[in-house]
RODO-2510 file (C-alpha; in nm, 4 decimals, decimal comma):
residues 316
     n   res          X          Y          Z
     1     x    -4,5213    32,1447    -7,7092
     2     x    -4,8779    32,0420    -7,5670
     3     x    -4,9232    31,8069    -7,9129
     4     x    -4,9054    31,4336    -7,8838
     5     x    -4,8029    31,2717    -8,1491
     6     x    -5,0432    31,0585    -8,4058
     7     x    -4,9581    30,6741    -8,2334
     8     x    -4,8096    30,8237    -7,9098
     9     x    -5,1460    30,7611    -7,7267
    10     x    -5,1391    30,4320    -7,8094
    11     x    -4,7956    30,3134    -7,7159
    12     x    -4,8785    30,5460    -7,3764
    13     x    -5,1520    30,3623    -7,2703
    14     x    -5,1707    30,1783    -6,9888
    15     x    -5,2184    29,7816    -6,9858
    16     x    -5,4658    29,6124    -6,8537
    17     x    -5,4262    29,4365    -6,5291
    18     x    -5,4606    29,0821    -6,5258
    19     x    -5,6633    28,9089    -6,2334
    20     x    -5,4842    28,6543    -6,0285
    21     x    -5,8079    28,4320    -6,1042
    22     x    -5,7324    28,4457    -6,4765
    23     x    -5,3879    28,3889    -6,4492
    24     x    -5,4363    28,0223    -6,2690
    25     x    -5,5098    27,8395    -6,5829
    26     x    -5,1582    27,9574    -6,7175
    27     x    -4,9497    27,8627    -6,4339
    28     x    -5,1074    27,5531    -6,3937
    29     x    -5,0070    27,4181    -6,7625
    30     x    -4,6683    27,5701    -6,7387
    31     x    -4,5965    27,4032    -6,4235
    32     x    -4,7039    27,0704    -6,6083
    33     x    -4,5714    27,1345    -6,9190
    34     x    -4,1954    27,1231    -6,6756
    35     x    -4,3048    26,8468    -6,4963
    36     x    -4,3452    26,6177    -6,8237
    37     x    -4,0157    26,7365    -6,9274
    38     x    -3,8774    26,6121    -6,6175
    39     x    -4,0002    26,3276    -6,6412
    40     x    -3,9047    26,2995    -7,0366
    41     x    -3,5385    26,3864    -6,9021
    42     x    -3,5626    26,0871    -6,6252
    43     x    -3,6481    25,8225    -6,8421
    44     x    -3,3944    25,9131    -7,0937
    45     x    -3,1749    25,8868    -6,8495
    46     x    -3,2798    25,5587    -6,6961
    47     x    -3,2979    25,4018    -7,0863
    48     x    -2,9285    25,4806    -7,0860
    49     x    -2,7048    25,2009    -7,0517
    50     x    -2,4504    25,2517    -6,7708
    51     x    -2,0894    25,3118    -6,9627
    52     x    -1,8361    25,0132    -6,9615
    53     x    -1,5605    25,0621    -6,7301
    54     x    -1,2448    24,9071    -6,9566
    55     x    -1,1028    24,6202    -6,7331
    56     x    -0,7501    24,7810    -6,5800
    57     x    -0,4522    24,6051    -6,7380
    58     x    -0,1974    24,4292    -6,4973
    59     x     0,1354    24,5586    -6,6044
    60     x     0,2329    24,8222    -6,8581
    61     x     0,4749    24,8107    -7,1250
    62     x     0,6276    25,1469    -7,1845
    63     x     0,8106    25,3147    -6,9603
    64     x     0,5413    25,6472    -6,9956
    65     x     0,1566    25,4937    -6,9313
    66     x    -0,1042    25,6253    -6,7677
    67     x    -0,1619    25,5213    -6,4174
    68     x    -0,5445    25,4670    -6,3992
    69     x    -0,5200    25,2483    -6,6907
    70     x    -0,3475    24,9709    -6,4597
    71     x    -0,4388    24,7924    -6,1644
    72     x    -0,1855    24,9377    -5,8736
    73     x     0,1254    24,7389    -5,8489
    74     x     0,1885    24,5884    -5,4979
    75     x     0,5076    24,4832    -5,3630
    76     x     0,6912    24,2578    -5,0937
    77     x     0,7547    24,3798    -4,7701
    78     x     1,1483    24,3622    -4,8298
    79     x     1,1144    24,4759    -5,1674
    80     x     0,9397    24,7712    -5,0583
    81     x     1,1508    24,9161    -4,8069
    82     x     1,4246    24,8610    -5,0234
    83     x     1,2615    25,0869    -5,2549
    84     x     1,2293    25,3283    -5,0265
    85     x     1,5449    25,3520    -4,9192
    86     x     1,6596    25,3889    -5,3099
    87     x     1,4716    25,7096    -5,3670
    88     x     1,6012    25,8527    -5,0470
    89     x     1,9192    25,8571    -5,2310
    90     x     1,7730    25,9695    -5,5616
    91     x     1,6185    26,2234    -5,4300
    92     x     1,8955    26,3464    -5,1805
    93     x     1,6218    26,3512    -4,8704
    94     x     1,6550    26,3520    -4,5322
    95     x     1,8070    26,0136    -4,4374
    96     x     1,6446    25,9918    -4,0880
    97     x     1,3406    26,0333    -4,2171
    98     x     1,0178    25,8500    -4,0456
    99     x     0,8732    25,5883    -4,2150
   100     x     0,4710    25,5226    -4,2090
   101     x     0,2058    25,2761    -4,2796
   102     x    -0,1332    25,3661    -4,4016
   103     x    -0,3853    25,0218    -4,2956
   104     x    -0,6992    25,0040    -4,4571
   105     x    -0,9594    24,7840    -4,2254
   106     x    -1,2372    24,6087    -4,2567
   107     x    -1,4133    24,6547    -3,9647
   108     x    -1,7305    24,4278    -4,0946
   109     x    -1,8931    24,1382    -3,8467
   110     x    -2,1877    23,9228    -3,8429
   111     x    -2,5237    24,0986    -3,8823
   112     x    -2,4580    24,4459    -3,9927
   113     x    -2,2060    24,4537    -3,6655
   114     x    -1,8831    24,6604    -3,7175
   115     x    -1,5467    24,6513    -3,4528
   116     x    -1,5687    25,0079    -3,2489
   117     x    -1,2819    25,1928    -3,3435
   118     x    -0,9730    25,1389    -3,1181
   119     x    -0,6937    25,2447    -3,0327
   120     x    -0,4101    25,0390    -2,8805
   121     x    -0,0072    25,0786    -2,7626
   122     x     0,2489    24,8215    -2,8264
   123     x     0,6340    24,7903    -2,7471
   124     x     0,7952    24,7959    -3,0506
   125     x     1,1050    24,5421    -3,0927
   126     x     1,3178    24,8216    -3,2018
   127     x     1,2804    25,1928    -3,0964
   128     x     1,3197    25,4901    -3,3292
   129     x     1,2462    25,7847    -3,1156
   130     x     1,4196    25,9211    -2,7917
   131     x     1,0830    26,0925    -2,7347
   132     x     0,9437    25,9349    -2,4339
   133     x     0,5857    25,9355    -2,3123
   134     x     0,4671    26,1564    -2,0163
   135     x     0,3032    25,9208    -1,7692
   136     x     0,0829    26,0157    -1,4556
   137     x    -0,0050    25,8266    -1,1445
   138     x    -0,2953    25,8127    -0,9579
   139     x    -0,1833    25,6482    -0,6110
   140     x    -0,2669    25,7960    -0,2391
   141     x    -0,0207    25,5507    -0,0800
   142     x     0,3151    25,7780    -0,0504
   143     x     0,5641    25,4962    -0,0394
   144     x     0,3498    25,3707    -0,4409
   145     x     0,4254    25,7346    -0,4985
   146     x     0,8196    25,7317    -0,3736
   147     x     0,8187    25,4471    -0,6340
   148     x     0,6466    25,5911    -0,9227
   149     x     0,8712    25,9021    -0,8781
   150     x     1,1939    25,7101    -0,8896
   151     x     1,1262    25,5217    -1,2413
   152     x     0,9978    25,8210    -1,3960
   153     x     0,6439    25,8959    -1,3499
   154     x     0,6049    26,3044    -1,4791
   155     x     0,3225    26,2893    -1,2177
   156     x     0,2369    26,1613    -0,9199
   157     x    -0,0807    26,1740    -0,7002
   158     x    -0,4522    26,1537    -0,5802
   159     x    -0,8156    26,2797    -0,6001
   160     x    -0,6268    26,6003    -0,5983
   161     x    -0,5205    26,5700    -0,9646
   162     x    -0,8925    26,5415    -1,0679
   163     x    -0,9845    26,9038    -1,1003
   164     x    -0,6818    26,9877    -1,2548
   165     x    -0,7409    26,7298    -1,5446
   166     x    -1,0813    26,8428    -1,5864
   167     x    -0,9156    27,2052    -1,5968
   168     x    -0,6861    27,1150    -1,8703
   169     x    -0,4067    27,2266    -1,6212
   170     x    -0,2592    26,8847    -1,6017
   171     x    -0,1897    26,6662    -1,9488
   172     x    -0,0150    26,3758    -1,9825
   173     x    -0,0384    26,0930    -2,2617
   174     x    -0,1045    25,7977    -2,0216
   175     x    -0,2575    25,7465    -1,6844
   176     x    -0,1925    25,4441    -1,4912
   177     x    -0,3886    25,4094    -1,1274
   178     x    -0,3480    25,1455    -0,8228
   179     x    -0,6630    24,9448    -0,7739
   180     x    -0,7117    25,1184    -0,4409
   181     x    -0,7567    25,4450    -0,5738
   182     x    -0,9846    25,3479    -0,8866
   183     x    -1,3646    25,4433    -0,7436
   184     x    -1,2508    25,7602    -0,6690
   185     x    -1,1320    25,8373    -1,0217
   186     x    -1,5114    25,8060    -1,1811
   187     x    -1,5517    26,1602    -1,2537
   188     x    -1,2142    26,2008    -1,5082
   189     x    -1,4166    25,8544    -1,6778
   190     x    -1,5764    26,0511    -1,9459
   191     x    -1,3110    26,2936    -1,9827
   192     x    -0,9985    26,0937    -2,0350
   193     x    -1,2572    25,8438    -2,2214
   194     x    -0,9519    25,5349    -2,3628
   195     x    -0,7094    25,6791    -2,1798
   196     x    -0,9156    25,5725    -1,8536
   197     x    -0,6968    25,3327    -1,6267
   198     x    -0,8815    24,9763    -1,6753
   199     x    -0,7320    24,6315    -1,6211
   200     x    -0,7885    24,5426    -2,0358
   201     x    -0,5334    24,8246    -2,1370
   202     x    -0,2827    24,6789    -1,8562
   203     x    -0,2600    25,0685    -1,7178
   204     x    -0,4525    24,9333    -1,3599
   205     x    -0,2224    24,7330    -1,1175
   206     x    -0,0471    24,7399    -0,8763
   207     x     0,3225    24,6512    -0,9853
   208     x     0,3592    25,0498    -1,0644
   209     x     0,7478    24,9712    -1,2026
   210     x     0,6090    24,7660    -1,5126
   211     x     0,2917    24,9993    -1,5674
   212     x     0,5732    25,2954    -1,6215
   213     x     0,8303    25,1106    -1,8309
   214     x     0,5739    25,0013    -2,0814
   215     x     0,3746    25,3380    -2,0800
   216     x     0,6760    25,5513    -2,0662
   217     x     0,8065    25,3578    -2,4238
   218     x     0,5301    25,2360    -2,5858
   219     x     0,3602    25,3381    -2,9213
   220     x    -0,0138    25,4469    -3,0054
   221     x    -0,1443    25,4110    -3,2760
   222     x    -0,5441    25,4298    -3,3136
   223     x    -0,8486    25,4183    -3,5715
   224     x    -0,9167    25,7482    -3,7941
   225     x    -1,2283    25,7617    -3,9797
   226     x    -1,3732    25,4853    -3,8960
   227     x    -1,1222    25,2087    -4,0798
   228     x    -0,8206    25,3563    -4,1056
   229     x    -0,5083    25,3191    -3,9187
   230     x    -0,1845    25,5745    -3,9967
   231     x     0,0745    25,5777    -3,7700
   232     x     0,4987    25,6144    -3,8025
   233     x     0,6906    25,2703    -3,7723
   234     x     1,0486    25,3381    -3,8063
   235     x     1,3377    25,5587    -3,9144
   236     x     1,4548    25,5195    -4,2981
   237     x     1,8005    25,4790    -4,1941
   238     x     1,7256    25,1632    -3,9513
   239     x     1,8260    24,8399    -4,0820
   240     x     1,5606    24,6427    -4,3324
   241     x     1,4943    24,3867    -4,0439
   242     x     1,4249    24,6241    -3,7695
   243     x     1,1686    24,8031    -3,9998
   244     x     1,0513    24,4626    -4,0919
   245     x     0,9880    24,3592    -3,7103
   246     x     0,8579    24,6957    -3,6098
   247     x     0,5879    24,6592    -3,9191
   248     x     0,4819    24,3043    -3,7968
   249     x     0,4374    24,4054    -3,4848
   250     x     0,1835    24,6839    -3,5153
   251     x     0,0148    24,4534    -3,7664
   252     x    -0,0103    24,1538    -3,5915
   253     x    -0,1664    24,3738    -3,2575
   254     x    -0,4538    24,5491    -3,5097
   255     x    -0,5463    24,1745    -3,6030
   256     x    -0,6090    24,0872    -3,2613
   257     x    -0,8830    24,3389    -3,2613
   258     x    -1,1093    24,0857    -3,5160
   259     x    -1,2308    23,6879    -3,3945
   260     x    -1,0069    23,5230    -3,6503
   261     x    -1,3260    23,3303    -3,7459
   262     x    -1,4143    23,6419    -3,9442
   263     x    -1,2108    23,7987    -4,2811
   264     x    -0,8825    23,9510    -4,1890
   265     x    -0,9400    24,2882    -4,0348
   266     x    -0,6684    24,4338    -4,2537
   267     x    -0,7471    24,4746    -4,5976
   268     x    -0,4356    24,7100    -4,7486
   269     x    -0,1248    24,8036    -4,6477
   270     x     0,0512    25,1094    -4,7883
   271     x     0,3949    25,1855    -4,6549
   272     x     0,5870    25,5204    -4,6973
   273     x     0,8112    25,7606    -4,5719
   274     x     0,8080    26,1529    -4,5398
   275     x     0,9165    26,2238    -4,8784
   276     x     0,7897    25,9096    -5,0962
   277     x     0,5317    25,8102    -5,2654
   278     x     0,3178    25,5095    -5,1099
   279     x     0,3710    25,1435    -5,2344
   280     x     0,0840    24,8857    -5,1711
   281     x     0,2174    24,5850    -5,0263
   282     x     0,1539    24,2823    -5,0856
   283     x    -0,0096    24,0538    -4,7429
   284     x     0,1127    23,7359    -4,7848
   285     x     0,3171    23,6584    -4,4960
   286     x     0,2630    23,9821    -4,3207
   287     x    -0,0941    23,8530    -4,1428
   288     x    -0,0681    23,6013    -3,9309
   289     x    -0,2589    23,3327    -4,1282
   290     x     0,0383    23,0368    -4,0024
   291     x    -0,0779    23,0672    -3,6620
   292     x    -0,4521    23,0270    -3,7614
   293     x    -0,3756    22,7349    -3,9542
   294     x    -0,2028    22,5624    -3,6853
   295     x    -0,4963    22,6048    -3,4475
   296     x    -0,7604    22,4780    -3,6538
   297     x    -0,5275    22,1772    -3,7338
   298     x    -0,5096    22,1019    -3,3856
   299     x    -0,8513    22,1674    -3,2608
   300     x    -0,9626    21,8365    -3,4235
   301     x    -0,6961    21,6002    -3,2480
   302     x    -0,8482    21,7716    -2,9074
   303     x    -1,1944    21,6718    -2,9891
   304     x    -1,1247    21,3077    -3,0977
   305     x    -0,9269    21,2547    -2,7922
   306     x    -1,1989    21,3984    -2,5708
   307     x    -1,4652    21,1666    -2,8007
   308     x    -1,2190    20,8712    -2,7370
   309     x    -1,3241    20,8258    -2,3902
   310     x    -1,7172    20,8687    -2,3994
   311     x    -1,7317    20,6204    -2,6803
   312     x    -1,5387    20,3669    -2,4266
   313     x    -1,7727    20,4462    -2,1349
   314     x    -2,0512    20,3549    -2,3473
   315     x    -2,0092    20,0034    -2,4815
   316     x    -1,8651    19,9396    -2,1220
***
């Protein structure tokens, strides 16, 4: 039992231990002999040509094709919401259905400048929702309060309210304020942030009556992600014109967010509804690229008629 085997004490033996200084030499070359084939790999890659994208076709043929082979088809603003309407029925959907509008900006300006993202409420010709908005007012007079309470203001009050906003006790979507009570309201400033009452979103005045009637039926829509806009327009089952005027409405409002000196803020329109696929539309006679025309037609008359009379003064 005490025998080792003929061999055995060699296979036993211990190896001999390798000194980190000896082992330098060897790490060094293997870390170079990786970093030529990286860089072997890199320029193989850069002497690649970049693969050819096959120009998208405009229309297909068959009635089976594959989408990404053709260039999305876009459609007139009639066209499309009669389409919509037709695979309601198809599809045996909910007629009442909402119908939405994905806009795609471009928020670009002059010298790397970009429009902030806003956000902005309009009264649309042609409502679609009973829901109506829960409006508060910031007024210490009590007879601007008597008022506010009679056309529907959810509520009503002073500097009180402003620890109970900043508590999260109180909520409402809009807040309108008198002018009188405005310097007080600076703490709530970077808490309700847009929503502050100012003068430019028309929730600051004193005719309290028209502040509520807008803010109480009004829509919001506002920026997501930095360019785009999504926001519910209409009900499917509303007649083609009221969608129509609703959709113009909400578009012509986001342009007014761009100096029309610059590209057209909106770049592409997608329209929907709950159930339904989107269809690109097509902008031609959506924008309002008439009334631009008109103005830069007429800006020229103005200038010769206001040239007409220096040129007189002088050769008098």
């Amino acid at each position: 039992c005490g025998r080792v085997l003929p061999g055995l004490e060699q296979r036993l033996a211990v190896p001999a231990v390798v000194s980190p200084a000896s082992a330098r030499p060897y790490a060094a070359a293997a870390k170079t002999v990786k970093k030529d084939a990286k860089r072997t790999r890199q320029e193989k890659v850069k002497d690649k040509p970049p693969p050819r994208r096959r120009p998208l076709m405009a229309k297909p043929v068959d009635d089976v094709y594959l989408t990404w082979l053709y260039k999305r088809p876009s459609y007139g603003l009639e066209q499309a919401v009669g389409m919509l309407k037709k695979f309601q029925e198809l599809d045996f959907t909910y007629p009442k259905q909402f119908v939405y509008i994905n806009v795609f900006l471009d928020m670009a300006l002059q010298k790397k400048k970009k429009v902030d993202p806003f956000s902005s409420s309009v009264t649309l010709p042609h409502r679609f929702t009973d829901e109506v908005n829960k409006v508060l007012v910031f007024t210490e007079n009590e007879q601007e309060a008597e008022i506010a309470r009679e056309h529907g203001a959810a509520v009503v009050g002073g500097v009180e309210l402003i620890k109970w906003i900043l508590e999260d006790e109180i909520q409402a979507d809009f807040y309108v304020a008198v002018p009188a009570i405005i310097p007080k309201l600076i703490p709530l400033r970077s808490k309700l942030k847009r929503k502050y009452p100012s003068t430019r979103r028309n929730s600051l005045g004193s005719d309290i009556p028209k502040m509520l009637q807008f803010f109480r039926e009004c829509h919001e829509y506002a920026v997501e992600d930095e360019n785009i806009i999504k926001t519910r327009i209409a009900r499917l089952d509303m007649p083609t014109e009221h969608i129509i005027a609703n959709l113009r409405t909400i578009i012509h409002d986001i342009c007014t967010f761009k100096p029309s000196n610059y590209d057209p803020i909106v770049q592409r329109l997608v329209i929907r509804s709950a159930t339904s696929e989107g269809l690109l539309l097509n902008l031609d006679g959506i924008l309002p690229q008439e009334q631009k025309v008109e103005e830069e037609e007429e800006t020229p008359a103005v200038d010769e008629d206001q040239q007409k009379p220096v040129q007189e003064s002088v050769s008098t």
